[in-house]
C-alpha positions as CSV (number, residue, x, y, z in Angstrom):
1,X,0.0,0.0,0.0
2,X,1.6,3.5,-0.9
3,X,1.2,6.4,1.4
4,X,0.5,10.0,0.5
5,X,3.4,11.6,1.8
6,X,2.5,14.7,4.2
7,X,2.8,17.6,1.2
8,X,0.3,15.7,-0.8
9,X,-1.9,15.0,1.9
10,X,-2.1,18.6,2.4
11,X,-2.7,19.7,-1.0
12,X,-5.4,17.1,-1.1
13,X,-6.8,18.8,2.3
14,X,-6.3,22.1,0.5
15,X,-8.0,21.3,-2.8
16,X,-10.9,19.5,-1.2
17,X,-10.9,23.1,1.3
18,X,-11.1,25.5,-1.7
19,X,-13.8,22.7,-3.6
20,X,-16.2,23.3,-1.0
21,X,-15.4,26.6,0.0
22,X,-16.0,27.9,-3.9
23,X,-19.0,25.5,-4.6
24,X,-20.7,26.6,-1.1
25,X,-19.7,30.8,-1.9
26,X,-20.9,30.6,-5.3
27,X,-24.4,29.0,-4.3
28,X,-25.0,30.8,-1.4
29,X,-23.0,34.1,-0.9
30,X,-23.3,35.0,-5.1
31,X,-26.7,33.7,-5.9
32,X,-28.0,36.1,-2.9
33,X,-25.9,38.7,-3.5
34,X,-26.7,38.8,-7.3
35,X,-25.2,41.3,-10.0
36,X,-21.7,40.7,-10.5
37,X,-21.3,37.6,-8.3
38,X,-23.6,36.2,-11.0
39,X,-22.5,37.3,-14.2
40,X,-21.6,34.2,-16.5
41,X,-17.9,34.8,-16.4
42,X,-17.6,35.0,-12.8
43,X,-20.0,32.3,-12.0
44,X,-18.1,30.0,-14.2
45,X,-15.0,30.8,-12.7
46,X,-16.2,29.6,-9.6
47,X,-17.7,26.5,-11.0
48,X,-14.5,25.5,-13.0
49,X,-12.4,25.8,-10.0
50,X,-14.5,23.9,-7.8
51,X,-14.5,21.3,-10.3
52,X,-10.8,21.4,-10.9
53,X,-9.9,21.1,-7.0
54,X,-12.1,18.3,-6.5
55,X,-10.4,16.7,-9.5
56,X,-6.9,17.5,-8.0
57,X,-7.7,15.7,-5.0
58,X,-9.4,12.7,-7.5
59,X,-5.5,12.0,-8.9
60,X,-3.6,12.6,-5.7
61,X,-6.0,9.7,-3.8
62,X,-5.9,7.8,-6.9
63,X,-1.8,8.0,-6.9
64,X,-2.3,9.2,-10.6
65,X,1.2,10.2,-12.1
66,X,-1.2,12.6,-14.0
67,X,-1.9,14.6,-10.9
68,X,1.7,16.9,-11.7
69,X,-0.9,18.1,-15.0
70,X,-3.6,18.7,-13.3
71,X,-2.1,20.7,-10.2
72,X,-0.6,22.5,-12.7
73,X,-3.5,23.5,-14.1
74,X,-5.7,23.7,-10.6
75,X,-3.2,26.5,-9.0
76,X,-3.8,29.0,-12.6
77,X,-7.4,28.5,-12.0
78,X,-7.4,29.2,-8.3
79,X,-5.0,32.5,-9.0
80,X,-7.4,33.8,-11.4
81,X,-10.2,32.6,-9.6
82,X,-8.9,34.2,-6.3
83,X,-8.1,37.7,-8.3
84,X,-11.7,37.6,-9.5
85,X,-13.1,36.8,-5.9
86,X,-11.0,39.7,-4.2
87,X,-11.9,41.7,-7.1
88,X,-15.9,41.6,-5.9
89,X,-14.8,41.9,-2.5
90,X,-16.5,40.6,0.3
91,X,-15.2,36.8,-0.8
92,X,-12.4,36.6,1.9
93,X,-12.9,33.0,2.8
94,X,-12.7,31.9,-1.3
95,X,-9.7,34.2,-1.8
96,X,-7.5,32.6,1.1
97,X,-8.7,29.1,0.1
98,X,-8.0,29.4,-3.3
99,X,-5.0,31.2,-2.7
100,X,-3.7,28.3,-0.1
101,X,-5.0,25.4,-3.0
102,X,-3.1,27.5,-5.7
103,X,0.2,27.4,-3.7
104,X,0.1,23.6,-2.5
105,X,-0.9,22.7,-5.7
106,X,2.3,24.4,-7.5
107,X,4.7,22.3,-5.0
108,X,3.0,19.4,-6.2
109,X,3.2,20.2,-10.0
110,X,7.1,21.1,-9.6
């Protein structure tokens, strides 16, 4: 049995942090605030890094050699996802987590 050594057990933690964190903000905190927290673009953004997180976490459980790809392409998403977020203000919680996914997720990319 392989273990997940301690930095990918936290990126998984992370990822699976900022998953739920963007999911829950984007269907509670933007569908009630409305306007710009729910223009297409933005709404997508949030959708696409939820997704992207929880598949992060998918090839890091699954011991996927893939999952260098996929990081690589979780931590842009998070950055621009975060930008956008901090952008609307009042998204603190999405910003930190995405910020804290996109950084573990660029050690395991390296």
């Amino acid at each position: 049995m392989h273990h997940t050594s301690k930095e990918m057990q936290t990126c998984i933690d992370n990822c699976l942090r900022c998953y739920q964190t963007c999911l829950g903000t984007a269907m509670t905190h933007c569908l009630e605030a409305g306007g710009e927290h729910t223009q297409p673009e933005h709404f997508r953004l949030m959708m696409t890094c939820a997704e992207i997180c929880r598949t992060s976490a998918h090839f890091m459980v699954l011991q996927s050699p893939h999952h260098k790809h996929v990081c690589r392409e979780c931590a842009e998403i998070c950055e621009q996802c975060a930008q956008d977020c901090e952008r609307l203000g009042d998204m603190d919680d999405c910003v930190q987590a995405c910020r804290a996914c996109a950084e573990s997720c660029k050690t395991m990319a390296a």
